[in-house]
ChimeraX commands (.cxc) that place a marker at each C-alpha (Angstrom):
marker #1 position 0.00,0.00,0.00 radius 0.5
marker #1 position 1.00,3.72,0.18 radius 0.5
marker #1 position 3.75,4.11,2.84 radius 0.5
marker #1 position 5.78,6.86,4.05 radius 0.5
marker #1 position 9.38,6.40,4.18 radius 0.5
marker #1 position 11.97,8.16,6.50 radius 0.5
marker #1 position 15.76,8.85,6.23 radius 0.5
marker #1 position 17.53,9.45,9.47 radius 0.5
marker #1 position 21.44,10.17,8.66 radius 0.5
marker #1 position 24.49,9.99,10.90 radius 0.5
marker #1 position 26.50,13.22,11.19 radius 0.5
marker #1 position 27.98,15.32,13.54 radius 0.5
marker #1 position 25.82,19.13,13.95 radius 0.5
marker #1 position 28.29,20.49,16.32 radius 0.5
marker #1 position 29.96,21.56,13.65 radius 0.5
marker #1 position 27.15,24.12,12.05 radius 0.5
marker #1 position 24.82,24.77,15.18 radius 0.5
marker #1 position 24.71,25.57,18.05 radius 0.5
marker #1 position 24.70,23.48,21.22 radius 0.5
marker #1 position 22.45,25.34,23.09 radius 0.5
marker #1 position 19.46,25.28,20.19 radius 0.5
marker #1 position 20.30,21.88,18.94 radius 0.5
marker #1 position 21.74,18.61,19.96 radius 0.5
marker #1 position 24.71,16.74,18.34 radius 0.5
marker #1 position 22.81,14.99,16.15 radius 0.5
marker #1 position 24.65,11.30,14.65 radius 0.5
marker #1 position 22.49,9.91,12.38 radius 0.5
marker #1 position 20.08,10.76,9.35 radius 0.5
marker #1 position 16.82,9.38,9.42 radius 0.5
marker #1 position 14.51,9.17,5.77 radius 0.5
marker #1 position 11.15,8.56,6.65 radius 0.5
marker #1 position 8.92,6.56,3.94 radius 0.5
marker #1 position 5.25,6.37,4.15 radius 0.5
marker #1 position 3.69,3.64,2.02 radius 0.5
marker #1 position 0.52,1.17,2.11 radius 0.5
marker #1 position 2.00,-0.80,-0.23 radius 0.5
marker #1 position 2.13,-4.56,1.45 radius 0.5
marker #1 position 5.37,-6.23,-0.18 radius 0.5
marker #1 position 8.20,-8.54,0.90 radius 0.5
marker #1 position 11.23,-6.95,2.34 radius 0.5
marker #1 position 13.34,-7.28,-0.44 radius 0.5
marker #1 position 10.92,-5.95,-2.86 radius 0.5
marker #1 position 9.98,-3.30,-0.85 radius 0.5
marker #1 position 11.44,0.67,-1.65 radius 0.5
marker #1 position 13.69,0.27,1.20 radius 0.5
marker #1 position 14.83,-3.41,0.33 radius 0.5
marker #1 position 15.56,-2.19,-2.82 radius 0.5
marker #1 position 17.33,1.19,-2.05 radius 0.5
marker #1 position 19.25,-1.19,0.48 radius 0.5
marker #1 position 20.00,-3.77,-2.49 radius 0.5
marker #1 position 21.30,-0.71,-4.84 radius 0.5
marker #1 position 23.50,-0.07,-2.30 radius 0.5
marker #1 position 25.20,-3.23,-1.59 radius 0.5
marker #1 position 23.84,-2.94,2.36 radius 0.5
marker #1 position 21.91,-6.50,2.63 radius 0.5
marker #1 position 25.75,-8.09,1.91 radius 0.5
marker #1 position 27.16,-6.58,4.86 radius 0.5
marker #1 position 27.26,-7.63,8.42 radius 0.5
marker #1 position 24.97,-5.66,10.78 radius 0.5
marker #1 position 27.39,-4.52,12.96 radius 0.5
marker #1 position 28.68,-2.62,10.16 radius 0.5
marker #1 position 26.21,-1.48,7.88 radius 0.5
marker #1 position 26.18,1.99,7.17 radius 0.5
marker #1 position 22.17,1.84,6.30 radius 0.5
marker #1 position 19.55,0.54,8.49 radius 0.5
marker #1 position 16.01,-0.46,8.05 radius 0.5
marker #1 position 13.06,0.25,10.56 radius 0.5
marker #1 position 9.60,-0.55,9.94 radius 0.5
marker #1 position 6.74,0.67,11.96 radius 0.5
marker #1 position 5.22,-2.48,11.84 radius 0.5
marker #1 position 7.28,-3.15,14.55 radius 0.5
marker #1 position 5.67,-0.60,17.44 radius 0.5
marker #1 position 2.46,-1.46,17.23 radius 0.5
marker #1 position 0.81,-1.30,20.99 radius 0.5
marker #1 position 0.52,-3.66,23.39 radius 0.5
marker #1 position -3.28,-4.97,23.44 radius 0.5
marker #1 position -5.33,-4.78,26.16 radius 0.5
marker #1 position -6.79,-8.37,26.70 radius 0.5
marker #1 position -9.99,-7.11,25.06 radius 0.5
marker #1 position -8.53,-5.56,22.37 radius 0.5
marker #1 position -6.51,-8.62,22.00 radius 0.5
marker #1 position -9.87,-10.77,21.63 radius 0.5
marker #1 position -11.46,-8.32,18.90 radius 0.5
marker #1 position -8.18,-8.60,17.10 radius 0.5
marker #1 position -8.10,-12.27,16.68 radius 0.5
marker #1 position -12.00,-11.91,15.46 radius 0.5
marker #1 position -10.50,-9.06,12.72 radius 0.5
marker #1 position -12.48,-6.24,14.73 radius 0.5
marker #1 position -9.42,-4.39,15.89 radius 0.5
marker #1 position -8.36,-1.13,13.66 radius 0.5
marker #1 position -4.45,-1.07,13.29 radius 0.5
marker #1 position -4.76,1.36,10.95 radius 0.5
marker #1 position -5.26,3.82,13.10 radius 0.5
marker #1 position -2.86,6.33,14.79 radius 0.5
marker #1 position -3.78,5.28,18.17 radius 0.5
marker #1 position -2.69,1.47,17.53 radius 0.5
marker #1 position 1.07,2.50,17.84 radius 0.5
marker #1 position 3.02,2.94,20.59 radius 0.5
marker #1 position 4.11,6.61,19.44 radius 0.5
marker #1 position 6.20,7.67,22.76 radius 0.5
marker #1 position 8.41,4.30,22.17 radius 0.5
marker #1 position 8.80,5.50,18.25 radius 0.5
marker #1 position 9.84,9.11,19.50 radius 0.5
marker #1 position 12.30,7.69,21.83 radius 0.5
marker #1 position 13.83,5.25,19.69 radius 0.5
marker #1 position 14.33,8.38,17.11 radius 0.5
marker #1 position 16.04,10.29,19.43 radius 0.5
marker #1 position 18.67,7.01,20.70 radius 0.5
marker #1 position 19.23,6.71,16.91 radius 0.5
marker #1 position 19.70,10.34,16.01 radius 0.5
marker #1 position 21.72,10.42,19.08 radius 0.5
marker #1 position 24.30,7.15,17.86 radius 0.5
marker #1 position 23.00,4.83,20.13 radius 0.5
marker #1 position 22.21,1.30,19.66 radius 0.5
marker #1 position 18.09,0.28,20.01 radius 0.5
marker #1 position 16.50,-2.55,20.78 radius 0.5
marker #1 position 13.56,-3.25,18.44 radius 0.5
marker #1 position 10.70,-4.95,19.15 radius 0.5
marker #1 position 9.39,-7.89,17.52 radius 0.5
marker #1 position 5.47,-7.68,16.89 radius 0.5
marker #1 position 3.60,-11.55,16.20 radius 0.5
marker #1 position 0.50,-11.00,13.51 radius 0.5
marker #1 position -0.42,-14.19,14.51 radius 0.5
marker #1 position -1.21,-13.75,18.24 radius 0.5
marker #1 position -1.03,-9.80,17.73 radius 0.5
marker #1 position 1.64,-9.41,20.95 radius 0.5
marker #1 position 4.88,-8.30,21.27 radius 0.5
marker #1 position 7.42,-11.45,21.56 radius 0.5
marker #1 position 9.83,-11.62,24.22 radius 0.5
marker #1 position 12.85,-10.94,22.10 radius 0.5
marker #1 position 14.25,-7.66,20.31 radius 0.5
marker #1 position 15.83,-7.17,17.45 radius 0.5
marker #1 position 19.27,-4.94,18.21 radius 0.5
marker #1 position 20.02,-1.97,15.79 radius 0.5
marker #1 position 23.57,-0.75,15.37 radius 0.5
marker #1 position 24.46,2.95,14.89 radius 0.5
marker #1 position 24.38,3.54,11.07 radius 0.5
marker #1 position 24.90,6.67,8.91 radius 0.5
marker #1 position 21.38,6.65,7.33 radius 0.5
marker #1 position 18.18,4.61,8.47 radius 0.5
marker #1 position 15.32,3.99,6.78 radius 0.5
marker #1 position 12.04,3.74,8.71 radius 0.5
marker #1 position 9.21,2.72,6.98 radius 0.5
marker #1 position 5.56,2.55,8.00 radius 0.5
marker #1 position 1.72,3.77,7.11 radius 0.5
marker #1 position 1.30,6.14,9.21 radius 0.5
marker #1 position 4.73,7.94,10.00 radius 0.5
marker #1 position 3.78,11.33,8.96 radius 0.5
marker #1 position 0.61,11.69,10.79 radius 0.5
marker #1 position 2.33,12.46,14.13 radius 0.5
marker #1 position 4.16,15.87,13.91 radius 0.5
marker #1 position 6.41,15.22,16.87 radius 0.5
marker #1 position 7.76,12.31,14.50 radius 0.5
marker #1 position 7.57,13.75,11.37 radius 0.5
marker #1 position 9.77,16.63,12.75 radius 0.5
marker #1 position 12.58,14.64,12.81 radius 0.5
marker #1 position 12.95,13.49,9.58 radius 0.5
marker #1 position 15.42,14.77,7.60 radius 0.5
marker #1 position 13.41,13.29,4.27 radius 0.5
marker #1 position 9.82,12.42,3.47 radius 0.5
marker #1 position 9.41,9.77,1.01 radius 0.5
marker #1 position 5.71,8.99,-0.04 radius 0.5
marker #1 position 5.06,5.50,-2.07 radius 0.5
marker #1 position 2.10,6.10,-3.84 radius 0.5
marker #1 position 0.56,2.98,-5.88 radius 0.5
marker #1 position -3.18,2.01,-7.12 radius 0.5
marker #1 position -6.33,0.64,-5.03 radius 0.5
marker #1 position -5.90,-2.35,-6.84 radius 0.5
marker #1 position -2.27,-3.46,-6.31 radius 0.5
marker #1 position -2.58,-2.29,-2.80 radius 0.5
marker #1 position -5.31,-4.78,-2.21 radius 0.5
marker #1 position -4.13,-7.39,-4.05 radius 0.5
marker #1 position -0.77,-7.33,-2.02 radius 0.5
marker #1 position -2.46,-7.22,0.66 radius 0.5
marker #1 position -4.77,-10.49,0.08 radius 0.5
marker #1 position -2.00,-12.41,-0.44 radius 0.5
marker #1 position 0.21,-11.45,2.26 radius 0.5
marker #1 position -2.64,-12.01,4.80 radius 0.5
marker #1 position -3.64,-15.27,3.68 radius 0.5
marker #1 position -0.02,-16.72,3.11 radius 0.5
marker #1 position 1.83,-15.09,5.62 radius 0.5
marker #1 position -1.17,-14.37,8.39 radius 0.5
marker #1 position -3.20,-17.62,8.12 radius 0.5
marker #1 position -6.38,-15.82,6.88 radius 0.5
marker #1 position -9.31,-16.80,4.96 radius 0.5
marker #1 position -10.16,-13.88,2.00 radius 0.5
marker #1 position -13.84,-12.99,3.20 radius 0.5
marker #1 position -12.10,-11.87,6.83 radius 0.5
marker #1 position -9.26,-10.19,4.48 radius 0.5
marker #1 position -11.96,-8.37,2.44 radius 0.5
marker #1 position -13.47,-7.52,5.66 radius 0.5
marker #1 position -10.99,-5.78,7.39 radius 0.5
marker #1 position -9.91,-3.62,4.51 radius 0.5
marker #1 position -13.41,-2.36,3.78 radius 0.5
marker #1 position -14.57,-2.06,7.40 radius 0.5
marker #1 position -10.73,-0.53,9.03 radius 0.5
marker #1 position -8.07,-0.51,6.32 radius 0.5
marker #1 position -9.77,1.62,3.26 radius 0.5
marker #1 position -11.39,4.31,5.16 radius 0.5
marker #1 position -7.97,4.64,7.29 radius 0.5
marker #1 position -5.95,5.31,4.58 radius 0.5
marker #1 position -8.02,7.77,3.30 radius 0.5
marker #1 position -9.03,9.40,6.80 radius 0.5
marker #1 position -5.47,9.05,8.19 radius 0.5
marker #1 position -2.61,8.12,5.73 radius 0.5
marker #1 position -3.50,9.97,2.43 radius 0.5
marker #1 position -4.08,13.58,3.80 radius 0.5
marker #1 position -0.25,13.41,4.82 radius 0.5
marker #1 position 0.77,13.26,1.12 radius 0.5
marker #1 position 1.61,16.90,1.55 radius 0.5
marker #1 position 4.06,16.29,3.79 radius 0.5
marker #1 position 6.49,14.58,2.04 radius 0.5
marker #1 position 9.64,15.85,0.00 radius 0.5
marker #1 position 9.18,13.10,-2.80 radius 0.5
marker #1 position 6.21,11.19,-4.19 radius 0.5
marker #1 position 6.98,7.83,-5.30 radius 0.5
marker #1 position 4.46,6.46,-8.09 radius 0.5
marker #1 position 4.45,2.88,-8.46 radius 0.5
marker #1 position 6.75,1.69,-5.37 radius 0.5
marker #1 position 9.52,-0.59,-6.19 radius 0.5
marker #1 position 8.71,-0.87,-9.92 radius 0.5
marker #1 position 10.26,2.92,-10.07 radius 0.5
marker #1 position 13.64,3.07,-10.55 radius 0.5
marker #1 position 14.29,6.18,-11.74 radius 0.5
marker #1 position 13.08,7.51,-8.66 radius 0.5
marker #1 position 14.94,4.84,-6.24 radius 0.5
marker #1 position 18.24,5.58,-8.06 radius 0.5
marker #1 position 17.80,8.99,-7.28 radius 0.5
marker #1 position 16.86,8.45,-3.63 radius 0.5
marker #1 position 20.30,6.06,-3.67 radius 0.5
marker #1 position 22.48,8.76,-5.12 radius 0.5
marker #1 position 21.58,11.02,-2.76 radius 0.5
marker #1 position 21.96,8.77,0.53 radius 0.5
marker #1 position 25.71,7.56,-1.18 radius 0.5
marker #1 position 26.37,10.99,-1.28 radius 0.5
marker #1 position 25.68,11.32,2.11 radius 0.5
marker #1 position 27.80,8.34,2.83 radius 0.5
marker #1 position 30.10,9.28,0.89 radius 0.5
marker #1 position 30.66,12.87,3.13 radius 0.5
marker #1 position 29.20,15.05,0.34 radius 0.5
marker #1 position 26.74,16.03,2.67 radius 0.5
marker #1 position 29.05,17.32,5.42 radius 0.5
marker #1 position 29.89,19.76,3.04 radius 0.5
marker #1 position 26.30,20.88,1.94 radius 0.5
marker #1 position 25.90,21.42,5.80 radius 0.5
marker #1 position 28.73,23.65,6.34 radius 0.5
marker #1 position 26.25,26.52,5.06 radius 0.5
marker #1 position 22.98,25.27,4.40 radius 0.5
marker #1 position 20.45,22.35,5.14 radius 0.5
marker #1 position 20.26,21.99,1.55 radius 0.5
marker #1 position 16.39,22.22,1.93 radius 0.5
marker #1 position 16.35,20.08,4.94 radius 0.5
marker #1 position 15.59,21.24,8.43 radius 0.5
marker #1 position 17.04,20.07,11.85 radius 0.5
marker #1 position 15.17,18.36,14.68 radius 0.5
marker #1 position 14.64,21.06,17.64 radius 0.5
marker #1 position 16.29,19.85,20.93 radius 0.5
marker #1 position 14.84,17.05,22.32 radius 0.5
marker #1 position 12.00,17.98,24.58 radius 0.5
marker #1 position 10.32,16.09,28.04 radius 0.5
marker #1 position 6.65,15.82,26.31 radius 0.5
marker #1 position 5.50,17.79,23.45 radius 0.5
marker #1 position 1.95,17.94,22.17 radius 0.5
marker #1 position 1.93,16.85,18.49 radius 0.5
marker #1 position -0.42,18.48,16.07 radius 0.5
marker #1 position -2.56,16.37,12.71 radius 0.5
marker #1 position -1.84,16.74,9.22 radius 0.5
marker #1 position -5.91,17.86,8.66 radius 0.5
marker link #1:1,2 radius 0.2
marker link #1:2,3 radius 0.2
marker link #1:3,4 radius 0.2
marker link #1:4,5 radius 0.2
marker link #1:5,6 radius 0.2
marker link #1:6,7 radius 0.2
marker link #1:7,8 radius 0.2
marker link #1:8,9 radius 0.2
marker link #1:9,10 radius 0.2
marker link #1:10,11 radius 0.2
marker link #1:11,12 radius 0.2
marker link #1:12,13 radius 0.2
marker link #1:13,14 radius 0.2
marker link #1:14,15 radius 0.2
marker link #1:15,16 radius 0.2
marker link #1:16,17 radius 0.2
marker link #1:17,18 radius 0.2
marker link #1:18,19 radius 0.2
marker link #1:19,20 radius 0.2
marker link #1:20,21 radius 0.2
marker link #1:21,22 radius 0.2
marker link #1:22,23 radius 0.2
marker link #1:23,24 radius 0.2
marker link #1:24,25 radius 0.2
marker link #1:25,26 radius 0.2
marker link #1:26,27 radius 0.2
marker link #1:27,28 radius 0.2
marker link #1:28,29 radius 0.2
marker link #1:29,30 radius 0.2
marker link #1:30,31 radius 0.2
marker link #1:31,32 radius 0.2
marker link #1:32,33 radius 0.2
marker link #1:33,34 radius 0.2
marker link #1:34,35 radius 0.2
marker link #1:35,36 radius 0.2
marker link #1:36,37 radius 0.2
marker link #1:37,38 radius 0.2
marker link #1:38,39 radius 0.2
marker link #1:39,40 radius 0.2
marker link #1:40,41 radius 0.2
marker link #1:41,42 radius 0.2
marker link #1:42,43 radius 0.2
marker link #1:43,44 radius 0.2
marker link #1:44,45 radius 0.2
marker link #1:45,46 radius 0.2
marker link #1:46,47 radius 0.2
marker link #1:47,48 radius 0.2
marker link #1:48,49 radius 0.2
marker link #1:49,50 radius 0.2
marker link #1:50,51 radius 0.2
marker link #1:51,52 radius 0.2
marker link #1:52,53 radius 0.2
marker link #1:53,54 radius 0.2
marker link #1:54,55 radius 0.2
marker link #1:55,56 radius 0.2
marker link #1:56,57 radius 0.2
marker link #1:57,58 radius 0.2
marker link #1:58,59 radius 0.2
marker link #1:59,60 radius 0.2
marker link #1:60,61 radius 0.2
marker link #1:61,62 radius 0.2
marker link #1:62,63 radius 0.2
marker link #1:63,64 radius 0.2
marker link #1:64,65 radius 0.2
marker link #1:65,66 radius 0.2
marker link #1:66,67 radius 0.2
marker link #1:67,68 radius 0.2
marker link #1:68,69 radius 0.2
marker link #1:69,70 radius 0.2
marker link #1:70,71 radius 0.2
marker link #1:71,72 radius 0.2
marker link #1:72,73 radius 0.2
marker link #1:73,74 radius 0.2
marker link #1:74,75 radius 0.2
marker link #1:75,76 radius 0.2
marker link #1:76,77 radius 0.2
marker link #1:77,78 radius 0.2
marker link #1:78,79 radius 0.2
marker link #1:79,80 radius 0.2
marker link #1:80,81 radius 0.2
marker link #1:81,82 radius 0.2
marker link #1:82,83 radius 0.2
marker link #1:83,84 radius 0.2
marker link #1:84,85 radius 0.2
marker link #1:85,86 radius 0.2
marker link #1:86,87 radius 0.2
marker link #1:87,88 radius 0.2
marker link #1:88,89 radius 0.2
marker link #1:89,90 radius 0.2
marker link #1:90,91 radius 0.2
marker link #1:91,92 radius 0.2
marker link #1:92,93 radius 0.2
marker link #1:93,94 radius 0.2
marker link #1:94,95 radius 0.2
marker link #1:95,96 radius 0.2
marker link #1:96,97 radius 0.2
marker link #1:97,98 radius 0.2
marker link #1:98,99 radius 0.2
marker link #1:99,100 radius 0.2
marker link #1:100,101 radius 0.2
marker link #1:101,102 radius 0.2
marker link #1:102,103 radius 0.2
marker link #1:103,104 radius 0.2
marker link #1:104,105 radius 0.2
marker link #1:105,106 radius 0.2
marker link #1:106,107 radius 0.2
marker link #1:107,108 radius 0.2
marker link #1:108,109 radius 0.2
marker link #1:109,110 radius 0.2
marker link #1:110,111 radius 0.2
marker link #1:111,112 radius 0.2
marker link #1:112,113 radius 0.2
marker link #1:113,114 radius 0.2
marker link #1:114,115 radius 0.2
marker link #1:115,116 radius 0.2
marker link #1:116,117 radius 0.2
marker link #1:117,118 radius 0.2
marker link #1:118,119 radius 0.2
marker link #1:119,120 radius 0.2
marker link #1:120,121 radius 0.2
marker link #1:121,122 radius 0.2
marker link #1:122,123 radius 0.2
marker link #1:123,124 radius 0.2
marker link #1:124,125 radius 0.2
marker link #1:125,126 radius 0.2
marker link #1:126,127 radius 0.2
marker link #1:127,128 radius 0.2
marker link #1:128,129 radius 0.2
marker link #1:129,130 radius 0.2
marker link #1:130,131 radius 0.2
marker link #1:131,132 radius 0.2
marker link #1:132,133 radius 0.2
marker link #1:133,134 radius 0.2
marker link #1:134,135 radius 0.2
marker link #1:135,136 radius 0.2
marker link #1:136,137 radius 0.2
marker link #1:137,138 radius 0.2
marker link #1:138,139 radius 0.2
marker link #1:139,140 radius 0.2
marker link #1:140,141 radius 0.2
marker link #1:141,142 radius 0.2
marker link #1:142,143 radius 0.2
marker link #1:143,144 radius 0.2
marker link #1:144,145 radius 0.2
marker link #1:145,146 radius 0.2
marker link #1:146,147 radius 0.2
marker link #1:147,148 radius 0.2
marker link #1:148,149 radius 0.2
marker link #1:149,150 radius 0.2
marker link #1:150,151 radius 0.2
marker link #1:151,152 radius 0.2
marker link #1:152,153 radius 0.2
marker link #1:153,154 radius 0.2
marker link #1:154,155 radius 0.2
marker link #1:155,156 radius 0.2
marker link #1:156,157 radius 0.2
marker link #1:157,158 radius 0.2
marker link #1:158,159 radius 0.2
marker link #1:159,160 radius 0.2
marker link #1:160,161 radius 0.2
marker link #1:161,162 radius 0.2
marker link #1:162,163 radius 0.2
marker link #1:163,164 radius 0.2
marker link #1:164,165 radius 0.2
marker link #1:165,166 radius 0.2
marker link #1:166,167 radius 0.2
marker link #1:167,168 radius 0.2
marker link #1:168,169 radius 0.2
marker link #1:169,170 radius 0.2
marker link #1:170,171 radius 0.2
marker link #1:171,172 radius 0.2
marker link #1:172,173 radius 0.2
marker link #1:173,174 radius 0.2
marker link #1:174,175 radius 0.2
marker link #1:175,176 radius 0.2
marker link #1:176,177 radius 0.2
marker link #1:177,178 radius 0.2
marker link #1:178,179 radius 0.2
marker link #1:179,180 radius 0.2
marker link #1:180,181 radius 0.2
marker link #1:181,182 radius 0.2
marker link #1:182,183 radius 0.2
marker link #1:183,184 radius 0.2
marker link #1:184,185 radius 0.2
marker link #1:185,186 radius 0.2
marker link #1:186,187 radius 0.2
marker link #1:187,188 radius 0.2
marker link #1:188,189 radius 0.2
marker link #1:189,190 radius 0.2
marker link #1:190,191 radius 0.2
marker link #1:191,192 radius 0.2
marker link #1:192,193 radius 0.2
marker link #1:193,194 radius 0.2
marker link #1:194,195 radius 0.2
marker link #1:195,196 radius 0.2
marker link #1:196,197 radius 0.2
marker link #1:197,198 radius 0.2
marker link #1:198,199 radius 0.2
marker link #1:199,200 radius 0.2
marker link #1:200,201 radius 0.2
marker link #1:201,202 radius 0.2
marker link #1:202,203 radius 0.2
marker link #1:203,204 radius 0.2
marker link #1:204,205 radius 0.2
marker link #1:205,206 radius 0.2
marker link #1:206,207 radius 0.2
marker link #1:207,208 radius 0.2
marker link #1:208,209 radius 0.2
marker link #1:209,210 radius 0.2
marker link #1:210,211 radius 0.2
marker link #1:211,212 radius 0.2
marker link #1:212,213 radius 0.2
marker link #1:213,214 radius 0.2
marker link #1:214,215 radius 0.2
marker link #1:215,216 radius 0.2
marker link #1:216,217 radius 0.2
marker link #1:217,218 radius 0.2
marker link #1:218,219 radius 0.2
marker link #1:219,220 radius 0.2
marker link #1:220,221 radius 0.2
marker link #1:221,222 radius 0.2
marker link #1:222,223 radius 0.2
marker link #1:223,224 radius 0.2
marker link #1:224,225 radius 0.2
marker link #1:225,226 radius 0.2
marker link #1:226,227 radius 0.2
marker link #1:227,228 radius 0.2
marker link #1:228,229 radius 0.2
marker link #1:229,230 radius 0.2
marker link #1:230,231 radius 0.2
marker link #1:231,232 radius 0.2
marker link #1:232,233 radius 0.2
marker link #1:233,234 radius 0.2
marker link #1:234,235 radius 0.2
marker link #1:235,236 radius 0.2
marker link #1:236,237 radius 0.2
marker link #1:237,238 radius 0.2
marker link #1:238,239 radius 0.2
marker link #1:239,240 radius 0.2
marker link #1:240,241 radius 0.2
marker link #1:241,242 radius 0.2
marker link #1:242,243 radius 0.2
marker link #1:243,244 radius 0.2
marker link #1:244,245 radius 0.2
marker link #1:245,246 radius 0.2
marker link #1:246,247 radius 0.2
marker link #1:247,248 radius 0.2
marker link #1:248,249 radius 0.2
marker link #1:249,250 radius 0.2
marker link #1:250,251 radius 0.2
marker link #1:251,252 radius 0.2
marker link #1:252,253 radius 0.2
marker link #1:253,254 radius 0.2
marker link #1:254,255 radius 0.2
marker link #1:255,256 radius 0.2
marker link #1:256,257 radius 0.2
marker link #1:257,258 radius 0.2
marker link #1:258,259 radius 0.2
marker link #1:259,260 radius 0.2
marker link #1:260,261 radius 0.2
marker link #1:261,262 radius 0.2
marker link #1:262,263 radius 0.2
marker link #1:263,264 radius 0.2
marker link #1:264,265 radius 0.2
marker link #1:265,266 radius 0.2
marker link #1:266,267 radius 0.2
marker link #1:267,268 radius 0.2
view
């Protein structure tokens, strides 16, 4: 489906501001938004991280990282928990992620620190007991439906991709992944995307279309637009961007200083 898609990149701000407005900031972070439901490798991250030879390296040493937001959804309430496993629980919606634990994990990765991630089971919709560790990396991707909605975490983005692709192939992808991958019959699929998942992508996920620095027709299947996305993030790992920084943002603003609690405001 239609996902956002975030950069977060690695790099030192001491250098061009000022301590006491903004804090030294390690890491880049490109946000992509998309509701496009594909495999990993296929996806607009997997490939940007194919282009760029990342899936080939150890993960101790990559300089690109993946995040998806599939991986912060909230921990259910036993109730919730039993409308879930009947397909009557929306997690399309803003309030089915755990948004503080997003924000924080931002901040430890724009800060160089390494995150624990956790795992999220479709099956039994809980949070397993083990965590997936994240190294420091120059650039991470984090990928999700509904990362723009929040302003608090679309603030610190450095880039806003948007994936935008057809009804059709959205469903379709969506079908099969469910089915295969979720052990789900296709009236219960059919269900939840007319009753929770079509109406929250228009309500929620399409309004924050505006938000984002590039617009990605047709996903994966674009590569003129991925190889641009790749040149730019090699340039940034190749230092070019260091440069750029030294007098401007080259378009791109800075995250303000991290704050105790801060109200975030909606896209519409």
């Amino acid at each position: 489906m239609t996902s956002p898609i975030s950069v977060i990149w690695n790099f030192d701000w001491k250098s061009s501001f000022s301590p006491s407005s903004h804090c030294s900031l390690l890491s880049c972070v490109i946000c992509v938004t998309s509701y496009l439901i594909t495999c990993k490798e296929s996806s607009v991250c997997g490939k940007i991280m194919e282009l760029l030879g990342q899936n080939k390296i150890d993960h101790h040493q990559r300089q690109v990282a993946i995040l998806s937001q599939d991986s912060f959804y909230r921990v259910l309430t036993p109730d919730q928990k039993a409308k879930a496993l009947k397909g009557q629980f929306n997690f399309d919606h803003p309030d089915a992620f755990d948004n503080e634990l997003i924000v924080k994990t931002l901040w430890d990765i724009l800060e160089g620190q390494t995150v624990q991630i956790p795992v999220y089971d479709f099956v039994t919709h809980s949070r397993k007991e083990e965590a997936v560790t994240v190294y420091p990396a120059d650039v991470v991707l984090f990928e999700g439906i509904l990362m723009f909605y929040s302003q608090e975490i679309r603030d610190l983005f450095q880039m806003k991709l948007f994936v935008d692709t057809d009804a059709d192939t959205r469903l379709s992808r969506r079908v099969l992944r469910d089915i295969s991958e979720r052990g789900r019959d296709l009236e219960q699929v059919l269900t939840q995307y007319i009753t929770f998942v079509k109406p929250a992508f228009e309500e929620f996920c399409l309004p924050t279309k505006k938000c984002a620095d590039v617009i990605i027709p047709r996903g994966a299947d674009n590569l003129v637009a991925i190889n641009l996305i790749v040149q730019h993030i090699q340039d940034i790992l190749n230092g070019g961007l260091t440069k750029r920084l030294n007098g401007s943002l080259n378009g791109y603003g800075t995250p303000r200083k991290r704050q105790v609690s801060e109200s975030s405001s909606r896209p519409h």
